[in-house]
matplotlib code that plots the C-alpha trace (Angstrom):
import matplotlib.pyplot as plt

x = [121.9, 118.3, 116.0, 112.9, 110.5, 108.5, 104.5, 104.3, 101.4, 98.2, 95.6, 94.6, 97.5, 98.9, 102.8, 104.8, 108.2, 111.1, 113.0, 116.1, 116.6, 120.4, 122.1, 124.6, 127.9, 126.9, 128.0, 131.2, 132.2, 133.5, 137.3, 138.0, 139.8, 136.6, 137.6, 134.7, 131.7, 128.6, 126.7, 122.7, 120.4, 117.1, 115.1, 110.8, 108.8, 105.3, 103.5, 100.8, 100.2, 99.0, 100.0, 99.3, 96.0, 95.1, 97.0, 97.2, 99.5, 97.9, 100.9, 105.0, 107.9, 111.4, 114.3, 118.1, 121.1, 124.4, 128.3, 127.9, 130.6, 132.8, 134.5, 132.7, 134.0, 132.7, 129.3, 126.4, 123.8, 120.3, 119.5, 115.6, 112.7, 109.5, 106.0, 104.4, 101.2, 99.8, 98.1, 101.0, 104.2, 107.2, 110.7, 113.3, 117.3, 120.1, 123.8, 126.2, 128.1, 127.2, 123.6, 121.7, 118.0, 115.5, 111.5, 108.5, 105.0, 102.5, 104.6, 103.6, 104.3, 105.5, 108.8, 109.3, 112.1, 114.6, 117.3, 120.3, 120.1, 120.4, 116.7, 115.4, 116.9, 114.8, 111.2, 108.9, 105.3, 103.1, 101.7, 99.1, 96.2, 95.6, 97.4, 94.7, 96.7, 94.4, 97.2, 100.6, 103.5, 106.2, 110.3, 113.1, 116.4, 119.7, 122.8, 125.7, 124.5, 127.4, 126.1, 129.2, 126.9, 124.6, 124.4, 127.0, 125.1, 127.0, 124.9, 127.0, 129.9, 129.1, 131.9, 128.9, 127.4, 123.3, 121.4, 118.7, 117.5, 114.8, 113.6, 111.7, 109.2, 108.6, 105.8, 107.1, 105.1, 104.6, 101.9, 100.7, 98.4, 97.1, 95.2, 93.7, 93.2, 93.1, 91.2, 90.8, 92.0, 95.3, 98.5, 101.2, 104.2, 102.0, 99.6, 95.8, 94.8, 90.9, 91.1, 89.7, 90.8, 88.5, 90.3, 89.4, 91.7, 95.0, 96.7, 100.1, 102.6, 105.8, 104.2, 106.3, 104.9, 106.2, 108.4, 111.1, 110.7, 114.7, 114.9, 116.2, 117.0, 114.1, 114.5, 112.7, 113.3, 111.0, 108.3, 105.7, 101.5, 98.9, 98.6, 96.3, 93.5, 91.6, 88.4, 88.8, 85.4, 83.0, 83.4, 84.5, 84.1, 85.2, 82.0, 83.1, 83.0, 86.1, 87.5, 88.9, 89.1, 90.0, 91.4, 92.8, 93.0, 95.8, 97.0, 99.4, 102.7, 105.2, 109.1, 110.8, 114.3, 115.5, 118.3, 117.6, 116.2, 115.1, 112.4, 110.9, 107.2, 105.2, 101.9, 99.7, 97.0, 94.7, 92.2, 90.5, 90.8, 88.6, 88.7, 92.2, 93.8, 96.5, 98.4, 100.7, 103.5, 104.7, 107.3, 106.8, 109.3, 112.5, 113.7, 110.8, 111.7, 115.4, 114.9, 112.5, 113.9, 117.3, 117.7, 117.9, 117.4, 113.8, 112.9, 109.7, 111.0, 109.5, 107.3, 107.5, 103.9, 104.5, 102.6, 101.4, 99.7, 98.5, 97.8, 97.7, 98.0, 100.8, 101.0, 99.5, 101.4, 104.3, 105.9, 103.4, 102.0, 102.3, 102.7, 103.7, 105.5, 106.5, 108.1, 107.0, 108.2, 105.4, 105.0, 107.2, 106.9, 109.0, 109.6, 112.6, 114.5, 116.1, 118.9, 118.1, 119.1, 117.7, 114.8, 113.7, 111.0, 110.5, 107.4, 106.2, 107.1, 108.7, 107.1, 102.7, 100.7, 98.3, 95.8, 92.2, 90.8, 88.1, 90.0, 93.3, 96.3, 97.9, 101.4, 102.0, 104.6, 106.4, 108.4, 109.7, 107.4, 104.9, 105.2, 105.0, 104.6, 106.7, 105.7, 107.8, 107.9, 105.3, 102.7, 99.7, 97.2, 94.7, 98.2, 98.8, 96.5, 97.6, 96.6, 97.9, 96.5, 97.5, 97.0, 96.8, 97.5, 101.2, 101.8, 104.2, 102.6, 99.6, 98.9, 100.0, 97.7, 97.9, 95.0, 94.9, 94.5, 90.8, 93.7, 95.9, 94.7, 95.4, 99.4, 101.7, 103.9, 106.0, 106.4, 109.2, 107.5, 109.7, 108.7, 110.2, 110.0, 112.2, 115.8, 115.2, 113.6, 113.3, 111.6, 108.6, 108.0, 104.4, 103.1, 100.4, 99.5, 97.5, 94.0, 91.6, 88.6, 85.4, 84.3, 82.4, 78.9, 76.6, 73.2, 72.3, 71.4, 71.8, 74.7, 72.9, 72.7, 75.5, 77.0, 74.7, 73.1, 69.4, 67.8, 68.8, 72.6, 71.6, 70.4, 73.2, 77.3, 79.0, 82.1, 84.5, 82.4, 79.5, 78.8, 75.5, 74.7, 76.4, 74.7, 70.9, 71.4, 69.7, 72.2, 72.8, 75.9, 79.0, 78.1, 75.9, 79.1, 81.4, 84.0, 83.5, 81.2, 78.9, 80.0, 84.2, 84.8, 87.6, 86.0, 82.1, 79.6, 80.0, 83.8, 83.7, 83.9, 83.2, 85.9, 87.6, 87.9, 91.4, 91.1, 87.6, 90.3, 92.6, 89.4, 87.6, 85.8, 83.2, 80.2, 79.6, 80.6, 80.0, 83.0, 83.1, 83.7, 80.4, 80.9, 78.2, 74.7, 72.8, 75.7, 78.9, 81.2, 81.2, 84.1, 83.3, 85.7, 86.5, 86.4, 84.9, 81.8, 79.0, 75.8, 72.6, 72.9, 69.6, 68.0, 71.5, 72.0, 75.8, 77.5, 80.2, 83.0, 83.8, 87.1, 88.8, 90.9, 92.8, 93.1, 92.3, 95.4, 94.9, 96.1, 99.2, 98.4, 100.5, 101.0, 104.1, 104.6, 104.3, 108.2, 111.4, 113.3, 117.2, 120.0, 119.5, 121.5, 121.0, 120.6, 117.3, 115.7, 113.2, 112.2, 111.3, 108.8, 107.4, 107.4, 104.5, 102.2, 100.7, 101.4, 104.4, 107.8, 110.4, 109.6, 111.7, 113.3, 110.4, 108.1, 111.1, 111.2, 108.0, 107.6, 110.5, 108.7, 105.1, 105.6, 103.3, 100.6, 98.8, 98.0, 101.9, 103.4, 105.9, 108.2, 110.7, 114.3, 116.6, 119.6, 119.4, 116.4, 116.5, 115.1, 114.5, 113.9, 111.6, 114.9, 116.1, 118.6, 119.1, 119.1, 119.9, 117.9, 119.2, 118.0, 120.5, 119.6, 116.0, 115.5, 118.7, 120.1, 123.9, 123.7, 127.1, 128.8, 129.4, 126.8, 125.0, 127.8, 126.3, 122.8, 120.2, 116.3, 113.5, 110.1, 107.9, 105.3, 102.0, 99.3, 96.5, 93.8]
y = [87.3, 88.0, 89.0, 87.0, 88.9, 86.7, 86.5, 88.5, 88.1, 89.0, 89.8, 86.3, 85.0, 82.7, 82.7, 79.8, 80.3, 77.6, 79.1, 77.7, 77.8, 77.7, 75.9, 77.2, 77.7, 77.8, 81.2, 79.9, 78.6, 75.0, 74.5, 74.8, 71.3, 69.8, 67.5, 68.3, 66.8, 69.0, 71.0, 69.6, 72.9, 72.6, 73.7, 74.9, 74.3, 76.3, 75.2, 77.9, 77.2, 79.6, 80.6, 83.6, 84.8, 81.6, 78.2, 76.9, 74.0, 71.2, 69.3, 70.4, 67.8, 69.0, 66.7, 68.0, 66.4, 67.7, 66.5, 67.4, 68.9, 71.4, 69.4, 69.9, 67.0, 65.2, 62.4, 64.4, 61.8, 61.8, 64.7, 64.9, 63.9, 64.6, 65.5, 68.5, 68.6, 71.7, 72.4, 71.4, 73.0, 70.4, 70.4, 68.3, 68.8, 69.7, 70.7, 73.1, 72.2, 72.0, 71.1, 70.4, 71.4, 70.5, 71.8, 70.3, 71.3, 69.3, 66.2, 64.0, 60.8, 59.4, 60.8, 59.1, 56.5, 58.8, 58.7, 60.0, 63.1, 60.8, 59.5, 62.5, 62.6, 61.0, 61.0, 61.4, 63.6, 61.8, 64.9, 62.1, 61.9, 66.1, 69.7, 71.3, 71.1, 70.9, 70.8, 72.3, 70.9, 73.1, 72.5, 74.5, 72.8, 74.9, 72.8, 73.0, 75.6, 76.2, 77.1, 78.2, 79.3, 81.9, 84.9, 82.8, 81.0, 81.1, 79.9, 78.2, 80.0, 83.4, 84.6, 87.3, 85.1, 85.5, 85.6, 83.7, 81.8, 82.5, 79.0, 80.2, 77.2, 77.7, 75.6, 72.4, 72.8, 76.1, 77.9, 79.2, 82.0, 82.2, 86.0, 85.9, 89.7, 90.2, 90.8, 87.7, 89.2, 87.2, 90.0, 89.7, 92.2, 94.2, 94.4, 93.0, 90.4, 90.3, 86.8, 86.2, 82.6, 80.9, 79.7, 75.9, 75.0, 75.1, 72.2, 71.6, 69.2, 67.5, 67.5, 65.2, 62.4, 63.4, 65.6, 65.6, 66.7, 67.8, 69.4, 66.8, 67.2, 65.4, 63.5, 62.3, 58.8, 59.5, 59.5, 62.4, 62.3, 62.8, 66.4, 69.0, 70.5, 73.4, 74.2, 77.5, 78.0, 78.9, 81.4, 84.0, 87.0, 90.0, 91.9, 93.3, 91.4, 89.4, 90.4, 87.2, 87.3, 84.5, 83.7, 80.2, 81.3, 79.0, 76.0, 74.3, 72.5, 70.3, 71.6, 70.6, 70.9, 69.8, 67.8, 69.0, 72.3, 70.3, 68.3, 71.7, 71.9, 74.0, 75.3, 74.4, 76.8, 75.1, 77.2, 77.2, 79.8, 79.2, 75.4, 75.1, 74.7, 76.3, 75.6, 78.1, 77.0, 78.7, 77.1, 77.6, 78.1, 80.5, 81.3, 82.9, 86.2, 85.7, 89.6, 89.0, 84.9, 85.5, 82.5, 81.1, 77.4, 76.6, 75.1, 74.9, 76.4, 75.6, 78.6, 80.9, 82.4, 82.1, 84.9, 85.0, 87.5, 87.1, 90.2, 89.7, 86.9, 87.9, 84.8, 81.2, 78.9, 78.5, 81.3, 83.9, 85.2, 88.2, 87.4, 89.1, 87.0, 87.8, 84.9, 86.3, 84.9, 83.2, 83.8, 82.2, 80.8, 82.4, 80.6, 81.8, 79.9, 81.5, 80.9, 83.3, 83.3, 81.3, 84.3, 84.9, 86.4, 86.6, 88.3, 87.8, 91.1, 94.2, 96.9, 97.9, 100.1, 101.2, 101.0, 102.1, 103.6, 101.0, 97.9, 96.1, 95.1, 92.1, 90.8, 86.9, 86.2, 83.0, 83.6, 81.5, 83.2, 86.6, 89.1, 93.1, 96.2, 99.3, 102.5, 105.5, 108.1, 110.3, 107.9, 106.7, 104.4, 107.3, 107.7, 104.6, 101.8, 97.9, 94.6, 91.1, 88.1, 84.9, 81.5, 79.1, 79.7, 79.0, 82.5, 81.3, 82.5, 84.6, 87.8, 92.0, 94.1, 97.8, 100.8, 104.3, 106.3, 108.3, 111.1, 111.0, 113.8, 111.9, 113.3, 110.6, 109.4, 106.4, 104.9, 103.1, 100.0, 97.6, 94.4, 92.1, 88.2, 88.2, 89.1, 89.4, 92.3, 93.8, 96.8, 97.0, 100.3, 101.3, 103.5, 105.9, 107.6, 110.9, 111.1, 112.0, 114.0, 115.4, 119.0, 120.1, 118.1, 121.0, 119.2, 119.6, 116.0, 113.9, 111.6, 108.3, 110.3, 111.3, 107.6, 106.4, 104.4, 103.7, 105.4, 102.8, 104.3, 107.3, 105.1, 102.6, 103.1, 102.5, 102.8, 103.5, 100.8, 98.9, 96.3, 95.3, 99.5, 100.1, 97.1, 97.6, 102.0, 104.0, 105.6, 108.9, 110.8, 109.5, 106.4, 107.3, 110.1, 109.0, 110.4, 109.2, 106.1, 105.3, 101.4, 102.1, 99.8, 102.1, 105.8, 104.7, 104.5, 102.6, 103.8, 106.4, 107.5, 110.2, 112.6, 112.2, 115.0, 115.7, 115.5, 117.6, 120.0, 119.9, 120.4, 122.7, 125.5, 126.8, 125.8, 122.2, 118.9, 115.7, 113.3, 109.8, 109.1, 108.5, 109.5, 107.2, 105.5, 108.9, 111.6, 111.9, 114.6, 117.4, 119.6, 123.7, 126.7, 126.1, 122.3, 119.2, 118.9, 116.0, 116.4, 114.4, 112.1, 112.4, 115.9, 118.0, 118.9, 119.6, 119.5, 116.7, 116.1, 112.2, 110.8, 108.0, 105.7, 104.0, 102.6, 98.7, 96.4, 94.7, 97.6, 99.8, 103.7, 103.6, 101.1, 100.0, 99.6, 95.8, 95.1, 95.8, 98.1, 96.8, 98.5, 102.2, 105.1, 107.4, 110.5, 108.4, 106.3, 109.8, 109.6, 106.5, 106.8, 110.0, 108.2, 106.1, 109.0, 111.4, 110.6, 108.3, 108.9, 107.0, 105.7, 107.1, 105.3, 104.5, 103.8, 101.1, 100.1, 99.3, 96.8, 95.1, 93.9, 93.4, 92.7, 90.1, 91.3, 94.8, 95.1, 95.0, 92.7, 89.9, 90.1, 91.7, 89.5, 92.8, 93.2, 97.2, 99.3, 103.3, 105.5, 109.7, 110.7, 113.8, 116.4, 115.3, 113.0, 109.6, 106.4, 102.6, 100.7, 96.6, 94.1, 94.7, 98.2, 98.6, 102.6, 103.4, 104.7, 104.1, 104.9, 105.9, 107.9, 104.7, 103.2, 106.3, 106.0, 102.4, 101.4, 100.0, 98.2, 101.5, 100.6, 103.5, 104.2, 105.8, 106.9, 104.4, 106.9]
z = [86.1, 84.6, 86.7, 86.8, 89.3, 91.7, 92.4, 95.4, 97.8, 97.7, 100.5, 100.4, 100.2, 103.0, 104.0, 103.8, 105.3, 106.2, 109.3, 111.3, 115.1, 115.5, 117.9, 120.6, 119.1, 115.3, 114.7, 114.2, 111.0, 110.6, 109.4, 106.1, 105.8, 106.3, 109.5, 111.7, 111.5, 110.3, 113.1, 112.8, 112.1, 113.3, 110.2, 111.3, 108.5, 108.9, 105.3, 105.5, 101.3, 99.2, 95.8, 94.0, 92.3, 90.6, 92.3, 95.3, 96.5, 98.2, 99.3, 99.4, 99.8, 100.6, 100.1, 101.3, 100.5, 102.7, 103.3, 106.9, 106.6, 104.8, 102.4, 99.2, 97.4, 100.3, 99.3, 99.9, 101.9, 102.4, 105.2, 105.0, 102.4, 103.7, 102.6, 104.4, 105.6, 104.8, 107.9, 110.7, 111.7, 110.8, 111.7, 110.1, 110.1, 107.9, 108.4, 108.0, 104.8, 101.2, 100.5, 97.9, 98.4, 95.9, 96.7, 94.5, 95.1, 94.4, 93.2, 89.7, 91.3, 95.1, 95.8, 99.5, 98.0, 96.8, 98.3, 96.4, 94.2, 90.9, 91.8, 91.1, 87.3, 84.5, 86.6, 84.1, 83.5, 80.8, 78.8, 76.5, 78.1, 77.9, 77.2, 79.7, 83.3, 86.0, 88.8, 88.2, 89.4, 90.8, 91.4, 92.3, 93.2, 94.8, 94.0, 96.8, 99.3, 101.5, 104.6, 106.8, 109.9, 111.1, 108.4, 106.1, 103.3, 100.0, 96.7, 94.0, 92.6, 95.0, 96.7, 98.8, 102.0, 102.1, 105.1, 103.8, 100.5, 97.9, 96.6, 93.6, 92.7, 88.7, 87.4, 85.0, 82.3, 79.7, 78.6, 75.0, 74.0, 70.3, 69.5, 65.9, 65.1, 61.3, 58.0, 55.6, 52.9, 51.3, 50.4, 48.5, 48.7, 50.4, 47.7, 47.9, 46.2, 46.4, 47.7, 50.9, 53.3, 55.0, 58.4, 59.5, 61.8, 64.1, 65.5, 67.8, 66.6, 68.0, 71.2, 73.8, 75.1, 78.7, 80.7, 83.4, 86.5, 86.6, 83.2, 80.2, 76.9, 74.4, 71.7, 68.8, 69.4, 72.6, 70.7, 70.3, 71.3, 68.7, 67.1, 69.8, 67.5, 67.4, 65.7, 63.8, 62.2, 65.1, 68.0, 65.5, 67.4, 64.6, 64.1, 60.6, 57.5, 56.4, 59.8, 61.5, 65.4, 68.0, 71.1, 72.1, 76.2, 77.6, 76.1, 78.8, 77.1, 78.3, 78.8, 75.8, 75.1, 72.2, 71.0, 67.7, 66.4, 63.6, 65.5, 67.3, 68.0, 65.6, 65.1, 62.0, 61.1, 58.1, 55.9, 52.2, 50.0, 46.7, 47.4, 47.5, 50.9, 52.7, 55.4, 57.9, 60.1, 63.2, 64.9, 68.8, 71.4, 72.9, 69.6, 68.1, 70.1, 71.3, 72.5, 75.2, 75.8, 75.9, 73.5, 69.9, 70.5, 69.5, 73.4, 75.2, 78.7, 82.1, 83.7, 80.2, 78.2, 74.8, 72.7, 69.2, 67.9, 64.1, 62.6, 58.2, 55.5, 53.9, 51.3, 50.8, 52.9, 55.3, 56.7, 55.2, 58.2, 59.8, 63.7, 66.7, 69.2, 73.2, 75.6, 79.1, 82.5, 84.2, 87.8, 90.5, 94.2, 96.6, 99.8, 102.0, 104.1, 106.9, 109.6, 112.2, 116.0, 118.5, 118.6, 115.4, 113.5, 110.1, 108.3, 104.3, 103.5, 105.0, 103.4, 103.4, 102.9, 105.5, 103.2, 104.8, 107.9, 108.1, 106.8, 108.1, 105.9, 106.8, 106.9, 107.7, 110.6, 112.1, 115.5, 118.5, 120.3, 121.0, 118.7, 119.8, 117.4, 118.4, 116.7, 116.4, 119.3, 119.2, 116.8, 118.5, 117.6, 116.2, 113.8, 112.9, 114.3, 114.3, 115.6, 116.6, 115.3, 116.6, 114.6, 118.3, 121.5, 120.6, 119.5, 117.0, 113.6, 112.6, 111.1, 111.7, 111.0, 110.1, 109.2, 109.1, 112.9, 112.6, 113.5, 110.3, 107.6, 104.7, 104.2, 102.8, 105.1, 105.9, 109.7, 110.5, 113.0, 115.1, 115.4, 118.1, 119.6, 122.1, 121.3, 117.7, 115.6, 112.1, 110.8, 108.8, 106.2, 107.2, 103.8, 104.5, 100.9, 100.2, 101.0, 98.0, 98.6, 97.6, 97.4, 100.1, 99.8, 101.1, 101.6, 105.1, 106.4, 109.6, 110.6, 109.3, 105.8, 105.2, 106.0, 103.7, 106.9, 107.8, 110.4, 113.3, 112.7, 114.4, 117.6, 117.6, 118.0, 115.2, 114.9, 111.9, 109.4, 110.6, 107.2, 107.8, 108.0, 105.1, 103.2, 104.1, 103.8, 101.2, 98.5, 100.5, 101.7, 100.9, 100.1, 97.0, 96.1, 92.9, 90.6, 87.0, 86.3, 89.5, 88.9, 88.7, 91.3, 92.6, 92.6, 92.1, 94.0, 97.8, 97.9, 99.6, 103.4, 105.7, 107.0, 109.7, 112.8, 111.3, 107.8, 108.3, 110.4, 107.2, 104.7, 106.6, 104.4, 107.0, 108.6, 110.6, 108.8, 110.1, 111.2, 110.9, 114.3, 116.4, 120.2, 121.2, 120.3, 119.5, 119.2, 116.9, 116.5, 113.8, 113.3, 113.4, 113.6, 117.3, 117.4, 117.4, 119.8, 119.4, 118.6, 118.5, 115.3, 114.3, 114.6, 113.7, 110.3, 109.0, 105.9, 104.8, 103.0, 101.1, 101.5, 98.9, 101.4, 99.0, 95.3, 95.6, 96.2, 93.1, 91.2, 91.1, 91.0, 87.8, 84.7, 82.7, 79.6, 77.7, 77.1, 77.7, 75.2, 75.5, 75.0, 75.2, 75.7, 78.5, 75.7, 73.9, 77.5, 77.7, 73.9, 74.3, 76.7, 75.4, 71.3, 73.9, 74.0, 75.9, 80.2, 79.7, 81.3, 82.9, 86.2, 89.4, 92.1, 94.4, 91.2, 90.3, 94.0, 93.9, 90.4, 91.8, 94.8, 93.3, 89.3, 88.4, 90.8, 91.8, 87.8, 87.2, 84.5, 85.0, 81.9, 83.2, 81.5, 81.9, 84.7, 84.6, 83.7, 83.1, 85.6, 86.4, 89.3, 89.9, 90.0, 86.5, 87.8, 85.6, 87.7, 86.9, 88.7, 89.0, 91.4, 94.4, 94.1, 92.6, 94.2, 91.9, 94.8, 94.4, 90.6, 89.1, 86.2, 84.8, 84.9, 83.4, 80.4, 79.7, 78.3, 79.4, 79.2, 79.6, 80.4, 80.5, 83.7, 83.3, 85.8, 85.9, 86.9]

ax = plt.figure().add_subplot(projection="3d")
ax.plot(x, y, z, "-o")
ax.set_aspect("equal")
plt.show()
């Protein structure tokens, strides 16, 4: 199975989850003759909508199809088709038995009539009027679900029951990028020829007029729209002579899967070369890199970027360009469906990072009912603090919040947090990461100054942040500290704190330094060699040390490399990270942990078409990290005496 990595959340990205309330007496599976009738499964739909960095859904229909029953030759009849408001709970019904489930967000035309699965075959997109997509369309349909009970959902052909489903919405259409990044200059077997082209323009032929839904083959006799066109002669952007550079940005293309290879959609690119014209053809689609698409047929897949990079004139016509071509996934939309108990919570993810002292990260949650956070023995809220955040006076859904305790001296650490609605609970990986600090700033100033506050800071309690303070203050303190440029909007100026009382405790170098904490409108506290007493904010003078809380959530604290390399031995997976350069190495477990769960966001890539990826873990030892087992934790001998894809890691700072 290739692994196609999903679009993961970001911080303001809303949860949509589709949960079940089972009924009394559905943990017990139906008989497998089929006899029975189907027990109904009450399925909560909360449509909080969201997508991504870039989309957002406006509306979601879900249509199910089920035997209601266990019989899986058994008609499959019309369970639910309903269009989701995005801004009310729904419920609707299915049954235990095979069903067929088919998501589309943001539907191309009214989909309330269909009412067996053949209606949704043959609806067609028209892709005339314009290439430049506006609103995306999204499907995802899972074919005979066999859902046996509670815990017991079997996909097609899996013989390994699920407790829950990811429907992966993938947009309908494609996308192209074209990069022009060479010199004029014509070559022939690598020779120069003095002769310079003159580039006038690019256009896309054998473009569909329309596109299913449900993917269909296309054929010629469908008929094709007029050619797309480009102008290549202004917006050159190459500041040396007879350098040629130019980007396209994204041109949006309908699937197309041929019936023919000979009929494929291709890419003209038109120029003059001492008045005589010349014209270069580029056929576009899976096959023009079957490494990275896993495919030779020359089709326009749904929810791919397709690449090209032209880097030389290699000839005058045809095929005589030099190009470098990727197929990358495009991002997904993950919505689980779940079957819980009758109490059930489910959350968008079960892993943060407490990311700031001053700020809140947020997980999404939908429950039966109120939600309470258990920390571990021992960790109090100035460990670990967290909040509560209902959507209504339901309690049903809303938001977790976790940030840094004032008490925590920047060591990384991982809390292990329950959370519970009523009977049911699951755990949620809390990530606290190393603090990063300043040298010890040793201009004497008051507490205002050194928080980079006005004056009315020392007459006024504060807190941990106070925005408007930290908006109207001069550039003093910490807020006027930076490592690097001033205007790195990760180390520059404005993002940096005052210590804490315990990570002054852990810093400490001698003398008084000012904490962050304010005890109350005119005193805060400042750590010495016997404590932490308060002092009046504005006519004591101490010393202070800046604090980093965390590298933006946008960005991973490491990058990865552009593509997969397939098929290498465990002897040559280091080489081929260090052949890279200076920094780059094979990732370990938690690194491969981690682009599992956010590839596609955080700065991360998506293109990730590989089942097992090469990994080293800081002892030496070789990992295979897969999707089942993305730490590389249960790594064997044989699997070590196999290849692999390597993609390399470096640090991004």
């Amino acid at each position: 199975m290739k692994i196609k990595y999903l679009s993961k959340l970001g911080l303001t990205t809303l949860l949509l989850w589709l949960t079940a309330a089972c009924t009394a007496g559905l943990e017990q599976s139906l008989d497998d003759e089929g006899q029975d009738s189907g027990m109904e499964i009450p399925v909560s739909i909360s449509p909080r909508l969201s997508v991504g960095q870039d989309e957002t859904l406006s509306k979601l229909r879900v249509i199910i199809f089920s035997t209601r029953n266990s019989n899986p030759y058994a008609s499959k009849v019309l369970i639910s088709n309903e269009l989701i408001d995005v801004n009310k709970d729904y419920t609707t019904t299915t049954y235990v038995g095979y069903n067929d489930i088919y998501v589309i967000g943001d539907e191309p035309v009214d989909l309330s009539k269909v009412k067996e699965p053949k209606d949704l075959k043959g609806i067609k997109m028209n892709t005339e009027t314009s290439l430049t997509a506006s609103e995306f369309v999204f499907y995802k349909e899972l074919l005979n679900v066999n859902v046996k009970g509670k815990n017991e959902i079997y996909l097609e052909g899996e013989s390994t029951p699920m407790s829950k489903l990811d429907v992966k919405l993938q947009h309908v259409v494609a996308k192209l990028t074209v990069d022009f990044a060479l010199g004029r200059q014509i070559f022939v077997d690598g020779v120069a020829t003095g002769k310079f082209l003159e580039f006038k323009s690019m256009e896309l032929v054998r473009i569909p007029k329309y596109s299913y839904l449900s993917p269909e083959k296309y054929g010629q006799d469908d008929g094709y729209s007029d050619n797309k066109s480009f102008d290549l002669t202004k917006n050159n952007t190459a500041t040396q002579v007879n350098r040629f550079k130019w980007l396209s940005g994204e041109i949006y293309l309908p699937e197309y899967l041929l019936t023919d290879n000979k009929y494929r959609m291709a890419l003209r690119i038109n120029g003059v070369e001492n008045g005589v014209s010349h014209t270069y053809t580029l056929p576009i689609g899976d096959g023009m890199n079957p490494a990275s698409s896993k495919s030779t047929d020359w089709n326009i897949t749904r929810n791919r970027h397709y690449k090209l990079k032209i880097t030389a004139i290699k000839g005058y016509g045809e095929a005589s360009l030099d190009v470098d071509a990727k197929v990358e996934g495009w991002s997904e939309i993950s919505i689980p469906v779940d079957i819980p108990t009758s109490s059930f919570i489910a959350v968008s993810t079960q892993e943060v990072d407490a990311k700031s002292l001053r700020f809140y990260t947020y997980i999404r949650f939908i429950s039966n009912g109120e939600v309470s956070v258990i920390k571990p023995a021992g960790v109090a809220d100035n460990n670990l603090a967290h909040t509560v955040e209902y959507d209504d006076a339901t309690k049903t859904s809303g938001r977790i919040g976790f940030r840094l305790g004032n008490w925590n001296a920047g060591k990384k650490n991982t809390f292990v947090v329950e959370v519970k609605s009523g009977t049911s609970s699951l755990n949620i990986n809390v990530n606290v990461s190393n603090r990063r600090a300043s040298s010890e700033q040793t201009n004497e100033v008051s507490w205002a100054a050194a928080m980079g506050y006005p004056d009315e800071a020392n007459r006024n309690k504060v807190d941990y942040y106070n925005a408007k303070y930290h908006k109207q203050g001069p550039m003093s303190g910490c807020k006027n500290y930076f490592v690097g440029s001033e205007n790195d909007p990760t180390t520059g100026k404005g993002c940096w704190r005052v210590a804490t009382i315990g990570e002054n405790q852990d810093l400490f170098i001698s003398g008084n330094y000012w904490a962050i904490e304010d005890y109350a409108a005119t005193q805060a506290y400042y750590v010495n060699k016997t404590g932490f007493p308060v002092a009046n904010k504005a006519y004591t003078r101490c010393k202070y040390f800046c604090v980093l809380d965390v590298l933006p959530p946008e960005l991973s604290e490491f990058i990865v490399s552009d593509t997969d390399v397939n098929d290498i031995a465990q002897a040559d997976a280091s080489k081929v990270c260090t052949d890279l350069g200076t920094g780059w190495k094979l990732p370990t477990g938690e690194q491969t942990k981690y682009v599992f769960q956010y590839a596609g966001t955080n700065g991360l890539p998506n293109n990730f078409f590989s089942d097992s990826y090469w990994g080293q873990n800081a002892d030496g030892t070789f990992i295979v990290a897969t999707m089942k087992d993305s730490e590389g934790t249960n790594t064997t001998d044989a699997l070590r005496n196999q290849p692999h894809a390597v993609r390399c890691v470096k640090s991004r700072y």
